[in-house]
C-alpha positions in Angstrom: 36.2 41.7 18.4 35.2 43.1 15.0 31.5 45.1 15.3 29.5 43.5 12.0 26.5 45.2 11.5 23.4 43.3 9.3 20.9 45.3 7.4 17.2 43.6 8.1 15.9 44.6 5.2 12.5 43.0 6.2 12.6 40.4 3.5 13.7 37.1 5.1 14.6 35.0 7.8 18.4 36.1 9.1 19.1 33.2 11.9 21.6 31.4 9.1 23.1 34.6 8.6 24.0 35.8 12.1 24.5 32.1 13.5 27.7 32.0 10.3 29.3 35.1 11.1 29.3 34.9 14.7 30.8 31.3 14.0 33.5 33.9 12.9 33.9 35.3 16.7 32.9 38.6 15.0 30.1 40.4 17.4 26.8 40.6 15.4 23.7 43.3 15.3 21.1 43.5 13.3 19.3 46.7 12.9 16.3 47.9 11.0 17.4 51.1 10.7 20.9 53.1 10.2 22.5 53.7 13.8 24.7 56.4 14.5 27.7 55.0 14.2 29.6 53.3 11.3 30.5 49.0 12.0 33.6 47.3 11.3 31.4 45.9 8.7 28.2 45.6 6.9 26.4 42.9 5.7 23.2 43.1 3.0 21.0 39.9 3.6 20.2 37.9 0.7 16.3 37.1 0.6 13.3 38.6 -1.1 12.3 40.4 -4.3 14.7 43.2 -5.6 11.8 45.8 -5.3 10.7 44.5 -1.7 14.3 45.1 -0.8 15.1 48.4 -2.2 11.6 50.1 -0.7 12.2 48.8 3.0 15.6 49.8 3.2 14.8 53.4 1.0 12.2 54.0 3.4 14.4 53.3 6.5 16.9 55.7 5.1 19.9 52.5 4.5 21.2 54.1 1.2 22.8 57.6 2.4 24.7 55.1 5.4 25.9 52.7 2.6 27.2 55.6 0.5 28.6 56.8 3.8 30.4 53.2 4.6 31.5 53.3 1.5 33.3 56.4 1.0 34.6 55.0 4.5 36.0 52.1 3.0 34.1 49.7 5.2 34.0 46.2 4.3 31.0 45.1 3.3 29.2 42.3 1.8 26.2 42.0 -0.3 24.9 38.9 -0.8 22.1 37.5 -3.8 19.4 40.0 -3.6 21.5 42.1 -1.5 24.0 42.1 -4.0 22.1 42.8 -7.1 20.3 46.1 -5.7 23.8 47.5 -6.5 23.3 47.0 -9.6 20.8 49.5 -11.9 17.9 47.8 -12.3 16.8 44.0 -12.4 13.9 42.3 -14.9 12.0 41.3 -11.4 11.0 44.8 -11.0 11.5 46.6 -14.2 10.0 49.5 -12.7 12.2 49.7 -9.6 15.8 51.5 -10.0 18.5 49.9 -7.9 21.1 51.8 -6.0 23.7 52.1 -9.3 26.8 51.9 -7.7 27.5 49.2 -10.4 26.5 49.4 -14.2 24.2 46.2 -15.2 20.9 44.8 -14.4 19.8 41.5 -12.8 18.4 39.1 -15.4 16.0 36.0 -15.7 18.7 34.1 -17.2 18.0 30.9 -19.2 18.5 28.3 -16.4 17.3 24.8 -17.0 15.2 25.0 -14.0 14.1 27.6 -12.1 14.7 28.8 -9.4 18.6 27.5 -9.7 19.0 25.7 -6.1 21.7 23.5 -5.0 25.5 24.0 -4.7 27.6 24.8 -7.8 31.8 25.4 -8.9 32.7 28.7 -9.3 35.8 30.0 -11.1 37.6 32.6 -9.3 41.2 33.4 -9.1 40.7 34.4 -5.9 38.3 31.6 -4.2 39.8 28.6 -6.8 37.8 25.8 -6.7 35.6 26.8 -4.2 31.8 24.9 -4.5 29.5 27.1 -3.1 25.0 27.0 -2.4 22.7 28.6 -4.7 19.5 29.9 -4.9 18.3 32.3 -7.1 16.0 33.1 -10.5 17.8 36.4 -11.3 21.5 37.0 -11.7 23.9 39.5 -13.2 25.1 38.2 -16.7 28.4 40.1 -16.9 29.7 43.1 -14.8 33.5 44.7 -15.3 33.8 44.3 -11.5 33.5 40.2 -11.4 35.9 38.3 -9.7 33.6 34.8 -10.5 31.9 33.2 -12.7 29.4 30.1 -12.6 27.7 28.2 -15.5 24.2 27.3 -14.9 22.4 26.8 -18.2 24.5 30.2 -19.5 27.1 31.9 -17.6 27.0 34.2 -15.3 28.2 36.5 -12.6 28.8 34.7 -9.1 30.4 37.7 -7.6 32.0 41.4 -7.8 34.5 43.2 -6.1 34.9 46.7 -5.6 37.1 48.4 -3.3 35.6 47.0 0.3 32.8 46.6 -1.2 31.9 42.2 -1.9 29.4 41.0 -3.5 27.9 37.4 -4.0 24.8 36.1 -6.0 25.1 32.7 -4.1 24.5 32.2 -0.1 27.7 32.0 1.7 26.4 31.3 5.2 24.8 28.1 3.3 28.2 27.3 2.0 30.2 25.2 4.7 34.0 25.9 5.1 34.0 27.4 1.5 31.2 30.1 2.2 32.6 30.7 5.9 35.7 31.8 4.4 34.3 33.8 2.2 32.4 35.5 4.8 36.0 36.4 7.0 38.0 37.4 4.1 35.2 40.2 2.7 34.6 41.5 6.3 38.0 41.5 6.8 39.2 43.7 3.7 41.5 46.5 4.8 42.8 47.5 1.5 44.8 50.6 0.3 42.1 52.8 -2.2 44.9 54.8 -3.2 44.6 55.2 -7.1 41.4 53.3 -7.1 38.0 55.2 -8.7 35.2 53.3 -6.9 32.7 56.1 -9.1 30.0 56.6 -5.8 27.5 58.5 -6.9 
C-alpha cells in the first residue's frame, strides 16, 4: 500500500483531505513536522493565507524535506494555497517570499465575485473535460509549467506540472470522480527525469 504523507500546515481543517485519498486504499499520515523518512508521496493541503502557510511550515523546518522529495522524485501534490507557495510571491502577502521553485506570483485576479466558489471546466490535454470545485481569491495568471487552464472572469492557471511535482489551484478531494482521479494519477507519477531540468534551488 502506497505510504502518502500530508503536510498540516496548521491552516485548515484536513478530514476531506485524508478521508479522499484513503478512498484511494493509499495509507495516510499526517504530520506537523518532517519525519525521518521520505513517503511514497506528499501532499500540501490547500487552506489558509499564503503567508500563514509559508511561516508554519518554515518554522517546522518542511522546505529542506520538500527540496529533499523533490530531488527524490517523489510524487507530490500541491493543492490551492499549497500550490501557490511554489510560486515567488503572492499579492495576499506582498511581503512574504514563497518557496520559488516556480517563477510567478499568485494574483487577485479580476473575478466577478469573490471568493470564486463552485465547480468550473478546465482545459487540459491531460484531464479533458474534467469539471472540477473551486475556491479561491488568488490564482496564478500564467506559468510555463501549466497543464490547465480555467476562465473565471479572466483566465487563469488551474494547474502545473513539473517533474513529480503536481499542482492544483482548485480542491480535488472536493471534486467527485474527476478530483479522485486526479488525486491517484499525481501520487502515482513514476516518471523517467532523464533530460529534464526541474531548476531546484
Amino acid at each position: 500500500m502506497k505510504k502518502v504523507l500530508i503536510v498540516d500546515t496548521k491552516a485548515g481543517n484536513l478530514f476531506s483531505l485524508r478521508a479522499a485519498i484513503e478512498k484511494l486504499n493509499f495509507e495516510v499520515t499526517i504530520a506537523t513536522s518532517p519525519p525521518e523518512q521520505l513517503f511514497d508521496a506528499i501532499v500540501l493541503p490547500g487552506q489558509g493565507r499564503f503567508g500563514t502557510v509559508i511561516e508554519n511550515i518554515s518554522q517546522a523546518g518542511w522546505p529542506a524535506y520538500l527540496l529533499n522529495a523533490r530531488e527524490s522524485n517523489i510524487p507530490m501534490l500541491g493543492i490551492c494555497v499549497g500550490m501557490q507557495i511554489f510560486f515567488e510571491a503572492s499579492e495576499e502577502d506582498k511581503n512574504i517570499a514563497g518557496l520559488g521553485w516556480f517563477k510567478g506570483e499568485a494574483r487577485a485576479l479580476d473575478f466577478p465575485k469573490k471568493p470564486m466558489v463552485g465547480w468550473a471546466n478546465i482545459e487540459s490535454e491531460i484531464w479533458p473535460e474534467a469539471c472540477v470545485y473551486f475556491v479561491n481569491s488568488y490564482a496564478i495568471k500564467g506559468a510555463s509549467e501549466s497543464i490547465a487552464t480555467t476562465c473565471y472572469g479572466e483566465t487563469f492557471c488551474a494547474a502545473v506540472r513539473q517533474g513529480t511535482f503536481t499542482g492544483v489551484q482548485f480542491h480535488p478531494e472536493k471534486s467527485s470522480d474527476a478530483g479522485l482521479q486526479i488525486i491517484r494519477e499525481s501520487l502515482s507519477r513514476n516518471i523517467d527525469l532523464v533530460g529534464e531540468t526541474i531548476n531546484a534551488k
